[in-house]
C-alpha positions as CSV (number, residue, x, y, z in Angstrom):
1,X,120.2,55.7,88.4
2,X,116.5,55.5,88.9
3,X,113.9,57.9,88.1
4,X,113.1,59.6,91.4
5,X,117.1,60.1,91.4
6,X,117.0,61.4,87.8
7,X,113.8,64.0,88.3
8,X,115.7,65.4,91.5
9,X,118.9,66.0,89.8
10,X,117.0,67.8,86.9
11,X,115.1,69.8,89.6
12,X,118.2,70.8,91.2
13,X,120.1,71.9,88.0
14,X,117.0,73.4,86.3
15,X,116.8,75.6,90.0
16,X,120.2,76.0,90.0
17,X,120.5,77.4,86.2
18,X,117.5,79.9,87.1
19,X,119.3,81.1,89.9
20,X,122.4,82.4,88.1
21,X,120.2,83.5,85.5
22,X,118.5,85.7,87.2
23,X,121.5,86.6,89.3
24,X,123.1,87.8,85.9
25,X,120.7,89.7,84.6
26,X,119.4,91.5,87.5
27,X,121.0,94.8,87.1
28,X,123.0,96.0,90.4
29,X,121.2,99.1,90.7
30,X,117.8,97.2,91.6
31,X,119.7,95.2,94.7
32,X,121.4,98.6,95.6
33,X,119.5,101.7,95.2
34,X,116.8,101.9,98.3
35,X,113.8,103.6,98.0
36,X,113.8,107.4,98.7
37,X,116.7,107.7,97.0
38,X,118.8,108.3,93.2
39,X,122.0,106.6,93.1
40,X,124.8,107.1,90.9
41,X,127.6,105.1,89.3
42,X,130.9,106.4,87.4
43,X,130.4,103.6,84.9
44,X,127.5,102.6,82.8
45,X,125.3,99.9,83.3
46,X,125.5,100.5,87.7
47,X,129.3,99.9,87.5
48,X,132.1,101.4,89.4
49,X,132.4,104.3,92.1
50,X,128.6,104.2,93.9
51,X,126.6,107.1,96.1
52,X,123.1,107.6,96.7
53,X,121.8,110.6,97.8
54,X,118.5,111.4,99.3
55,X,115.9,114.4,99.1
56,X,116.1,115.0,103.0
57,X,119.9,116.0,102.6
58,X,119.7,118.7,101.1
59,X,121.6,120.5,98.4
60,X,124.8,118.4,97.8
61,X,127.8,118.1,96.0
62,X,128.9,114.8,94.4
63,X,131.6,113.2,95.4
64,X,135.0,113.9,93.7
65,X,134.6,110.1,92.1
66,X,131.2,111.1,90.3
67,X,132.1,114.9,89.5
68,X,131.1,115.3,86.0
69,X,131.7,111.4,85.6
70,X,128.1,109.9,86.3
71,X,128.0,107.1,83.9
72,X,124.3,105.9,85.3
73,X,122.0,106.0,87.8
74,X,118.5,105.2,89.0
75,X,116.0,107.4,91.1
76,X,113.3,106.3,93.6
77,X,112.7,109.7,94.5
78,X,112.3,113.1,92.7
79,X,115.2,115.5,92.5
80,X,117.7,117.9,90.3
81,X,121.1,117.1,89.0
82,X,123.0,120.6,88.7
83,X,126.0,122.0,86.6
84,X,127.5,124.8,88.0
85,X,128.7,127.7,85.1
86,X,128.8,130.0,87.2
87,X,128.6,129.4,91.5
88,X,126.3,131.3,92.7
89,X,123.9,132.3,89.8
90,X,124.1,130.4,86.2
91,X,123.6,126.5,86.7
92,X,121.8,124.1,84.3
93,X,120.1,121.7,85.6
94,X,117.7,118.3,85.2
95,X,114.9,117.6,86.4
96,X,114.7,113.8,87.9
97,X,111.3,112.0,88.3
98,X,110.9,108.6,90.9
99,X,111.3,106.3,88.3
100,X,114.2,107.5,86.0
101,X,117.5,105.6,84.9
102,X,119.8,105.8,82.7
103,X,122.5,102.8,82.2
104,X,124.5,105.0,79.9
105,X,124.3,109.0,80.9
106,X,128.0,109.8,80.6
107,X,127.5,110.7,77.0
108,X,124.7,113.4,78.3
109,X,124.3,115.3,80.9
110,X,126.3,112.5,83.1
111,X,129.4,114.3,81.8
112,X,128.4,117.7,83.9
113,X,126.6,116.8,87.0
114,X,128.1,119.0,89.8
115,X,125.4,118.4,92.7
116,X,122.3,117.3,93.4
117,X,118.9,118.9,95.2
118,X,116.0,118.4,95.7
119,X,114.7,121.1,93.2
120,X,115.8,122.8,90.6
């Protein structure tokens, strides 16, 4: 094998390794979530059931999947996740700022969300 053969084969698997590198650690929320929006998983770390939900929807309920079972989620927008105590008049709620995650919520307030608005 020569050199020029040699360097390219290097090139290659050095590309190659960086590839699935950065394919692994890239967490699935950044290729999913689109701006505008919080999504939500049922798992931690962006796993399982998905939605995303977007400020010009409205007032919505979560899907049965994700009903007090968010286990993550990332917002590119502001917003409120709600508990219902009492429908219509005692909630809690969280306020949600464009930027937030969490990769584990289920331990927090994950564990209650109800609905989501776009203020609380």
């Amino acid at each position: 094998m020569n050199r020029t053969t040699h360097r390219t084969r290097a090139a290659a698997l050095a590309g190659a390794i960086a590839l699935v590198t950065l394919a692994c650690t890239t967490p699935p929320a950044t290729a999913q979530a689109r701006a505008g929006d919080i999504c939500l998983w049922s798992g931690r770390n962006y796993s399982g059931a998905h939605w995303c939900w977007n400020p010009g929807n409205g007032y919505v309920d979560v899907p049965p999947a994700l009903h007090d079972n968010v286990g993550s989620f990332q917002a590119h927008a502001d917003g409120c996740f709600i508990n219902w105590i009492h429908v219509p008049d005692r909630k809690e709620t969280r306020i949600v700022r464009n930027g937030d995650y969490r990769r584990v919520y289920d331990n927090d307030f994950g564990g209650k969300i109800d609905a989501v608005a776009p203020r609380c």
